[in-house]
Each structure stands twice: as C-alpha cells, then as structure tokens.
VEXTOR-855248 format. One record per residue (C-alpha): residue number from 1; residue in three letters; x, y, z. Coordinates in steps of 0.02 Angstrom, whole numbers, plus 32768, in hexadecimal, padded with zeros to 4 digits. Layout:
// residues N
(node NUM,"ALA",(X,Y,Z))
...
//
This chain:
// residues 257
(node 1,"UNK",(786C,8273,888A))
(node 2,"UNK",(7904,82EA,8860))
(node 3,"UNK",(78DF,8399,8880))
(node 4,"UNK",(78F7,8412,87D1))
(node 5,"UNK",(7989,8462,8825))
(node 6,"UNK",(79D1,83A7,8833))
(node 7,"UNK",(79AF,8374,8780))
(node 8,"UNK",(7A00,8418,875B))
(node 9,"UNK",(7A99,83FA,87AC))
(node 10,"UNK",(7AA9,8344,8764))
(node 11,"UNK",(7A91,8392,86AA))
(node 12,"UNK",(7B26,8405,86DD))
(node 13,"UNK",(7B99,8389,871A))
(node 14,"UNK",(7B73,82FA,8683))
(node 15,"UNK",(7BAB,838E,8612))
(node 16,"UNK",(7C54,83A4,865C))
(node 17,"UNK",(7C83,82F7,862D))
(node 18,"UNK",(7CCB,830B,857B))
(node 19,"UNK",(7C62,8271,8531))
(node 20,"UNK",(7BBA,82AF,855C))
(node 21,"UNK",(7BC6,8356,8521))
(node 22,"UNK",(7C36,8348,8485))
(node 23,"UNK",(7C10,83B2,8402))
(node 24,"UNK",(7CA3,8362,8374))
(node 25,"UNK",(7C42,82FB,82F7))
(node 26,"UNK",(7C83,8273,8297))
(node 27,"UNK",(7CB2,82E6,820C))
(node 28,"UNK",(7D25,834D,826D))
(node 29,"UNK",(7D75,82B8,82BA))
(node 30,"UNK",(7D9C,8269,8206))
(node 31,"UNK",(7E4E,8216,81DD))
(node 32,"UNK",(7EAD,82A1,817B))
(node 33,"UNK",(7F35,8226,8164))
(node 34,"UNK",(7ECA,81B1,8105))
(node 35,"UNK",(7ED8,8194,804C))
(node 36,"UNK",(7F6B,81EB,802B))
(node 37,"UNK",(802A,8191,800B))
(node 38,"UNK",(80CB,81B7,803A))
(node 39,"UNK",(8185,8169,8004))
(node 40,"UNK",(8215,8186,8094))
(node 41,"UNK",(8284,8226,806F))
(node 42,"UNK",(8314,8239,80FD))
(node 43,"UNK",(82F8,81C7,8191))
(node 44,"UNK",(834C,81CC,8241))
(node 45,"UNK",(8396,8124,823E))
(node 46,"UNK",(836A,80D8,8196))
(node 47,"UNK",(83F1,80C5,8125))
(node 48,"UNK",(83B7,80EA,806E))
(node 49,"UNK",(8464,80FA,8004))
(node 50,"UNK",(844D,8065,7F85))
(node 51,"UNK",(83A7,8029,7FD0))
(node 52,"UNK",(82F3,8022,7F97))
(node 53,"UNK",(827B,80A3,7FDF))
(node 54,"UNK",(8208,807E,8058))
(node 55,"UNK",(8158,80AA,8042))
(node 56,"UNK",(80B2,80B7,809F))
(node 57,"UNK",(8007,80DC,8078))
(node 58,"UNK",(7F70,8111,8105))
(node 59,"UNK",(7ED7,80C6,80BD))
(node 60,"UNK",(7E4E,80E4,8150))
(node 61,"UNK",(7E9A,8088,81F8))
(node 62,"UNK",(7F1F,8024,818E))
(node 63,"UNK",(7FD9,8043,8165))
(node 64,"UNK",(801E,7FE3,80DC))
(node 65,"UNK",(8099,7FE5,8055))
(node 66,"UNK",(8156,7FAC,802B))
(node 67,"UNK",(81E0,7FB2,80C9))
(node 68,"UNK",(826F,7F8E,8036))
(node 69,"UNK",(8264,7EE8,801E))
(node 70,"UNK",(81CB,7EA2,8062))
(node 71,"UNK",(8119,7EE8,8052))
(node 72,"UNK",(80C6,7F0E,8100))
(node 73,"UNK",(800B,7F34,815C))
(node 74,"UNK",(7FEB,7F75,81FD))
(node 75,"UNK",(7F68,7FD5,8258))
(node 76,"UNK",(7F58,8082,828F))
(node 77,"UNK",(7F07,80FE,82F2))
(node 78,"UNK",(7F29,81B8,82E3))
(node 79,"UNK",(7EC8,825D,832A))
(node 80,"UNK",(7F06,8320,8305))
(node 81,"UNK",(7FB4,82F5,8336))
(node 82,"UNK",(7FDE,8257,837A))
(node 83,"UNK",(7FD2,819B,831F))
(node 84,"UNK",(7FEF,80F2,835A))
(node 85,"UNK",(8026,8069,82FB))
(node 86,"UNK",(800E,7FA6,8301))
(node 87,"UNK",(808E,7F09,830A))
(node 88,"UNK",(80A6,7F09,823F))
(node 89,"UNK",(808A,7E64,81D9))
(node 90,"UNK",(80FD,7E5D,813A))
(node 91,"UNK",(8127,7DDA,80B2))
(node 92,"UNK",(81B8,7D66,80CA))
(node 93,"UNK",(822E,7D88,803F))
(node 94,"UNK",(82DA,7D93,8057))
(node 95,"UNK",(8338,7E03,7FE7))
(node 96,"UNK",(83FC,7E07,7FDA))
(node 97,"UNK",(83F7,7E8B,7F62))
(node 98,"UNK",(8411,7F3C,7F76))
(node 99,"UNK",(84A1,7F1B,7FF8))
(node 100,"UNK",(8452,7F58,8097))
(node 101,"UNK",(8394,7F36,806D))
(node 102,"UNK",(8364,7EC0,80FC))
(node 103,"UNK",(83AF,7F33,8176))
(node 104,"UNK",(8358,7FC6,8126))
(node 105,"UNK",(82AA,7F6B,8138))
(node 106,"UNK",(82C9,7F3D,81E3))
(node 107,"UNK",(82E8,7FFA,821E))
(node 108,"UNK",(825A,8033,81BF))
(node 109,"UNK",(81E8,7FC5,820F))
(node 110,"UNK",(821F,7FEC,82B5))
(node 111,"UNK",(822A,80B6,82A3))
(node 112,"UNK",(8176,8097,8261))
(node 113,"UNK",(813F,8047,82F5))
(node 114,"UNK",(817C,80C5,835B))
(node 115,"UNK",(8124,8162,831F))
(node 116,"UNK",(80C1,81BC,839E))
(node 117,"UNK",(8099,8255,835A))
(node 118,"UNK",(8085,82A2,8297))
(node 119,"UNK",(8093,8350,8242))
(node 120,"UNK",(806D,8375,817D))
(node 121,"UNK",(80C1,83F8,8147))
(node 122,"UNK",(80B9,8420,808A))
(node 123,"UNK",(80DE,8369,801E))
(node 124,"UNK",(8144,833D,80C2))
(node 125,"UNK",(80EF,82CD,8153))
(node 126,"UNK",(8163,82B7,81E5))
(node 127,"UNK",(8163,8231,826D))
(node 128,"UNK",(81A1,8232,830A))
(node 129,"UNK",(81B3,81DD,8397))
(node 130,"UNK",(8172,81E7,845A))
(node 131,"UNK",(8208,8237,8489))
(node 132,"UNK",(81FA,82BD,83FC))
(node 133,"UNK",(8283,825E,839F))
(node 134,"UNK",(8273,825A,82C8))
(node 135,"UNK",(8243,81A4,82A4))
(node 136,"UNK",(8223,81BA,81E5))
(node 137,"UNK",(8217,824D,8160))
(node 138,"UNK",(81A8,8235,80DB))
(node 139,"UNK",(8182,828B,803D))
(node 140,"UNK",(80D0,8273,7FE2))
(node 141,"UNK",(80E7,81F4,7F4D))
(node 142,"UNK",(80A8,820D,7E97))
(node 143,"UNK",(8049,818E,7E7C))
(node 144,"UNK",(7FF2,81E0,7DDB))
(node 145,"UNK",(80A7,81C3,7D96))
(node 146,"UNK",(8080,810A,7D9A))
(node 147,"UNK",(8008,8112,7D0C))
(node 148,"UNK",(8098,813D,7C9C))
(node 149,"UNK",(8112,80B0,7CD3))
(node 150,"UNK",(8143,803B,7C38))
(node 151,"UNK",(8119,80C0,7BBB))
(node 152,"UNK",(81C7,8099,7B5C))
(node 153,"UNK",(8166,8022,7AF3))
(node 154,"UNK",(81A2,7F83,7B46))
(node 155,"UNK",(80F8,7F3F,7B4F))
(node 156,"UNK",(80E0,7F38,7C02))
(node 157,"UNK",(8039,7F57,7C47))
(node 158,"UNK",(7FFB,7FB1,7CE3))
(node 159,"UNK",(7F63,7F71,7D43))
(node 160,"UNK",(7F10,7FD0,7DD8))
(node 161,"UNK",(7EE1,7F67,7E7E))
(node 162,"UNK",(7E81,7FBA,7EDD))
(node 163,"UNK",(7EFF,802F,7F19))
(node 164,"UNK",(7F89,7FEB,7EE1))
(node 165,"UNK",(7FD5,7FEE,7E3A))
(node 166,"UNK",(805A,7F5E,7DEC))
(node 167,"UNK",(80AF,7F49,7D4B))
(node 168,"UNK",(80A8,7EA9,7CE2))
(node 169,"UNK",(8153,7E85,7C78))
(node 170,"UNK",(812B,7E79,7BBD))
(node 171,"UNK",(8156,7DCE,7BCC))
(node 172,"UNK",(8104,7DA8,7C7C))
(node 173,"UNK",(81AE,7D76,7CDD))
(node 174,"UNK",(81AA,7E13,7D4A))
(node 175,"UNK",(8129,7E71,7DBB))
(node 176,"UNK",(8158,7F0D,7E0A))
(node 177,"UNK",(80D5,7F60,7EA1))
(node 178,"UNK",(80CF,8027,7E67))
(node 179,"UNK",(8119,80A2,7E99))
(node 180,"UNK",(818E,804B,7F01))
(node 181,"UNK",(8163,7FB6,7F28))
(node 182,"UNK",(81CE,7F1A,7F2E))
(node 183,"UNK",(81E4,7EB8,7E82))
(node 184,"UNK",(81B8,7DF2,7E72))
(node 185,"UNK",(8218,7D8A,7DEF))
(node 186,"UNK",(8182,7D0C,7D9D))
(node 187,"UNK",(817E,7C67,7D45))
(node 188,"UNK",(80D5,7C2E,7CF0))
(node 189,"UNK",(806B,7BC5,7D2B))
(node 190,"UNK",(7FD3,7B47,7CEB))
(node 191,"UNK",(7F2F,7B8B,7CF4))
(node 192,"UNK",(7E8B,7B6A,7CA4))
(node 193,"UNK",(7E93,7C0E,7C3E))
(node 194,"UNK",(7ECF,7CC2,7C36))
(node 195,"UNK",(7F8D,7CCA,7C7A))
(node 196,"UNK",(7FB4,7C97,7D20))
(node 197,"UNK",(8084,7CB7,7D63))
(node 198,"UNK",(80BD,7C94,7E1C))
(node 199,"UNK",(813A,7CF0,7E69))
(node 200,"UNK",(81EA,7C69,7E58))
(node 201,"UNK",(822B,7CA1,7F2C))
(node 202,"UNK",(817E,7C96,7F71))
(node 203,"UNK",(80F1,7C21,7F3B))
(node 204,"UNK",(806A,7C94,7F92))
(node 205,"UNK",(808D,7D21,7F31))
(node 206,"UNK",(8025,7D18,7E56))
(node 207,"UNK",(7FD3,7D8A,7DD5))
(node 208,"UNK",(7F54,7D2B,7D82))
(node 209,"UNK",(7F27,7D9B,7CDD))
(node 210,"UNK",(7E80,7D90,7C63))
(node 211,"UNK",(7E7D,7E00,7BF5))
(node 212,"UNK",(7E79,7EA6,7C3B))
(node 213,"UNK",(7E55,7E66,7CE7))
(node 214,"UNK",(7EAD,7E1B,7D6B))
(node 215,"UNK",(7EC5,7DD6,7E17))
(node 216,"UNK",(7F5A,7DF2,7E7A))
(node 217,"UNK",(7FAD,7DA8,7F27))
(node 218,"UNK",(803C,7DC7,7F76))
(node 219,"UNK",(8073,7D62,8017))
(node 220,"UNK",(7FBE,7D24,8014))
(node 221,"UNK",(7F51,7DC1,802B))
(node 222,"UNK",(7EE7,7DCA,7F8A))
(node 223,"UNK",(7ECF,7E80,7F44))
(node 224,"UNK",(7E1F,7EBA,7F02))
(node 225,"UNK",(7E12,7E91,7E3C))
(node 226,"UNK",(7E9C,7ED8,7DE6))
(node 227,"UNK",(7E62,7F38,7D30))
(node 228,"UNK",(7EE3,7F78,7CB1))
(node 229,"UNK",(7F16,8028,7CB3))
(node 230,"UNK",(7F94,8054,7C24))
(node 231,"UNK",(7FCB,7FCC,7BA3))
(node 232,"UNK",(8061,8005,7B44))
(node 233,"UNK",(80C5,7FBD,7ACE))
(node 234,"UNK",(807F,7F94,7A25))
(node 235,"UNK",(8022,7EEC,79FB))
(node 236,"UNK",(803C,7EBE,7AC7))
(node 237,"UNK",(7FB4,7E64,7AF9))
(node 238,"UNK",(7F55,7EC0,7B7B))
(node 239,"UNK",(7F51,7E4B,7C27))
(node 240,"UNK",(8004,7DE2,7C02))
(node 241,"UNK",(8026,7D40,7BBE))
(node 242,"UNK",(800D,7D1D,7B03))
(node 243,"UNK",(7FB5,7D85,7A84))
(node 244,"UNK",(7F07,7D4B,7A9E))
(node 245,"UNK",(7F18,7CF2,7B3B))
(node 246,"UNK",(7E94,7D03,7BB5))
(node 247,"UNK",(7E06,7D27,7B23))
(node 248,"UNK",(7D72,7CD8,7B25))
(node 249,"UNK",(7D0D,7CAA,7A8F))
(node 250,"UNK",(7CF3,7D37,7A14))
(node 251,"UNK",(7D7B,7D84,7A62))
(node 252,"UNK",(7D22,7DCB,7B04))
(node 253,"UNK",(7D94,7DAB,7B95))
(node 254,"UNK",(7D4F,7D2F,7C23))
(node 255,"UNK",(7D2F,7D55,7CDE))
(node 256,"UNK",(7DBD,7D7E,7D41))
(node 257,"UNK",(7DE9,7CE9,7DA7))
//
C-alpha cells in the first residue's frame, strides 16, 4: 500500500498539472464577445468606397451576419485574447451592384478567417491576424436604431427574428436584413393564407407574414418566429400583403405558418 509520504507526493504532483487544480470556473471563462454586433469601420484590405458594409454579430460560439452581398455563418472559439474562426458558409447571391461588391465580400471573408487574436477598446473591436497584422476594424452597430427604420410613414413594417431584425416594403416587393444586411427584391406567391413573397434571384430565400407574425428564410436557414416590432404608416396593415390579409375569423390573426 502507498506510504502517506507517497500519497503526499502524488497529491503534489496531480496539482501542478493545470487541469486538476484549476481554480477558473465557468463564469470567469464566459464569451465576452458574445451577444454584442459590430459593422466594419476601416479595414486593411477591404475596399469600402461605394460598397455595402460588412457586418458580424457573436452570438455564443457563432459568427454571422452580412459580408456585402451575401449573408454568412461560421463558428468560433475565442479566450481573453485570441479567437479562431471556422470555414464560413454564405448564401449564393450574386450582386453586380455597388461596383466592387463581390470583391468586397470576398476580402471580408477571408480577413475574417484570418483573425487570431482580438482587443475591445471603447465601441472599437479590432482583429488581427497571427502575424500581428490588422485584418478588420470594427465599430459596435446600433441596432436600437433599427426600431425606428420606416418611420417616414411609408407603411413599411419591422419584424424582430430572433436576433435579427428586417423590414417589409409597404407593398411587400422588398425585404431588407437590419442594420445592414443585404436587401432581397420579392414577388408574391400562393399560399393558403396570410401573405407569403419569395425572393425573385433566389427561390430559397421568403417571408411568409400573418398578421403580426412571421416566418422568415434566407438561403434556406429558417429564423425563429418573426413578431412585428414598429408598424408605421397609417392604415398599413400590420404583417404585409392586403389590409386584412392573414386574419382569421373575427379578425384574430391565425398561427404563424
């Protein structure tokens, strides 16, 4: 049987290994980068004269939002300082409009995937890569400004899913992803009620509206139930299509598809 001096020195030596004698719970090793949203500001190699902005948004081991063009997901991993960042699936639009946009998307992507490191400092969150090189500067995004998009009294309507927010045209020919988030040009579709439109360039892509609920998907990924946020515009009809469309009887609107 091991002697007590033995057992002693065992006890030492398990506690040198960093694993067996940690003393960080999962509290202090939380994801400060998670939940919060960011739109690009001056990148190293991203041209952004007459482009869209990129965005991204850290939601808890996933990095998603709009490279220009095309909206994108990938994975990530980050600790104090450093982050690592997955291959990055994106919708296949192709845009030809602003001059430059496809280009743009395609550097974004990659200077994304090569951040090694991260530092906050004030509204700014930097990115850089192994070598110590900038990959992307990014400035946090006001995403409480979204809830006052389409306020001119065009009767557009703003729905909130999950953590993303769109905007429904008045006339349901145009979704836009908030805050700055590729648009989708829409043509109506059949469907058994409410007011279903399909994007025209990409078949995958449809907001689906009853009354002040929704579902939305884009490329295929279905968001969690959309739910109406700020109807402006007077006599719009909350949750597009025609005034009254999507109501049930006595005027209570039906399930969300």
């Amino acid at each position: 049987m091991p002697t007590t001096t033995t057992r002693r020195a065992l006890l030492v030596l398990a506690c040198l290994l960093p694993a067996a004698c940690s003393t960080t719970s999962p509290a202090e090793a939380r994801d400060e980068l998670a939940n919060t949203a960011w739109r690009l500001a001056s990148p190293a190699d991203v041209p952004a004269a007459g482009t869209r902005v990129a965005s991204l948004r850290f939601d808890h081991g996933r990095v998603s939002g709009s490279a220009g063009c095309n909206l994108y997901s990938a994975t990530y991993a980050s600790s104090a300082q450093d982050i690592r960042i997955g291959p990055a699936g994106a919708t296949r639009r192709r845009c030809s409009a602003p001059q430059g946009i496809m280009e743009q998307e395609a550097r974004f992507l990659d200077a994304l995937a090569s951040a090694a490191t991260w530092r906050l400092d004030g509204d700014r969150l930097e990115l850089r890569s192994a070598t110590g090189a900038l990959a992307l500067s990014l400035t946090a995004a006001a995403e409480a400004a979204t809830a006052t998009l389409g306020a001119a009294g065009d009767g557009s309507r703003i729905y909130r899913c999950g953590e993303q927010s769109v905007r429904l045209s008045a006339g349901g020919d145009r979704l836009q992803l908030l805050p700055d988030g590729p648009g989708f040009a829409l043509q109506a579709a059949v469907a058994a009620s409410g007011a279903r439109y399909v994007a025209r360039d990409d078949e995958r892509t449809s907001f689906w509206s009853k009354g002040d609920r929704a579902t939305l998907i884009v490329g295929g990924r279905t968001y969690p139930e959309c739910l109406l946020q700020h109807p402006t515009g007077a006599g719009g009809a909350a949750g597009g299509g025609a005034p009254g469309a999507g109501r049930g009887r006595g005027g209570r609107p039906p399930r969300p598809p």
